[in-house]
C-alpha angles and dihedrals in degrees: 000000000000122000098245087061097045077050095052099053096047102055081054097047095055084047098062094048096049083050093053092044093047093058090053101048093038108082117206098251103239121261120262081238105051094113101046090051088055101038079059093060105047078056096073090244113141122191114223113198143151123236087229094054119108085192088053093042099056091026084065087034087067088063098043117185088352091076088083083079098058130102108238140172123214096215093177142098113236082242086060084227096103148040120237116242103253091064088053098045085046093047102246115173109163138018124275113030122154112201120204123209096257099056110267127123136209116190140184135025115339137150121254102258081059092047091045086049099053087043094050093251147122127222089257090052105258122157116246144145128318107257113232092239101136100151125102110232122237091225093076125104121250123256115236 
């Protein structure tokens, strides 16, 4: 082989490995919201959605790599022509709802110091009172 090729994949190969050591040595820096995503769930709130929702999708995107903490519910089919049966034992009507313990809903679109205030919660993820928000919003997405 000529020199310039064994050069060239060498360089590539020692690229490759830096890359794959460098994943494993780089950690993911915690969300701004970890603890309120957290603090949610110990709440007892769960978050029922659909994939196919804008609403669901932003509404995960406010929480950003913190939604991982969050309690959903898938509540569709993988066809997205359908709702799972827990949804429709449970009532759900729109995406997203978020259901407390204690019964109340809030539903559509909202910001997170209104999602931390339905959930009894505050944005750094301390633990108060349930807001009396009780009302769906009309901004959700209907189920199918």
């Amino acid at each position: 082989m000529k020199k310039g090729v064994l050069i060239f994949w060498g360089i590539l190969a020692a690229l490759i490995v830096v890359g794959l050591a460098s994943s494993f040595l780089i950690t993911a820096k915690p969300s701004q919201y970890d603890k309120l995503a957290q603090c949610i769930k110990s709440q007892g709130v769960i978050f029922y959605g659909a994939f196919w929702c804008p609403h669901c999708q932003r509404t995960k995107a406010l929480f950003g790599s913190a939604a991982h903490y969050l309690s959903y519910v898938e509540c569709s089919t993988p066809d997205g022509q359908g709702q799972t049966q827990v949804c429709i034992d449970k009532g759900i009507k729109g995406y997203p709802t978020w259901v407390r313990p204690d019964g109340a809903e809030l539903g559509g679109e909202h910001t997170i110091d209104e999602w931390a205030a339905f959930s009894g919660c505050t944005v750094t993820g301390d633990k108060t009172a349930f807001s009396k928000i009780t009302t769906p919003s009309s901004q959700s997405s209907q189920a199918q």
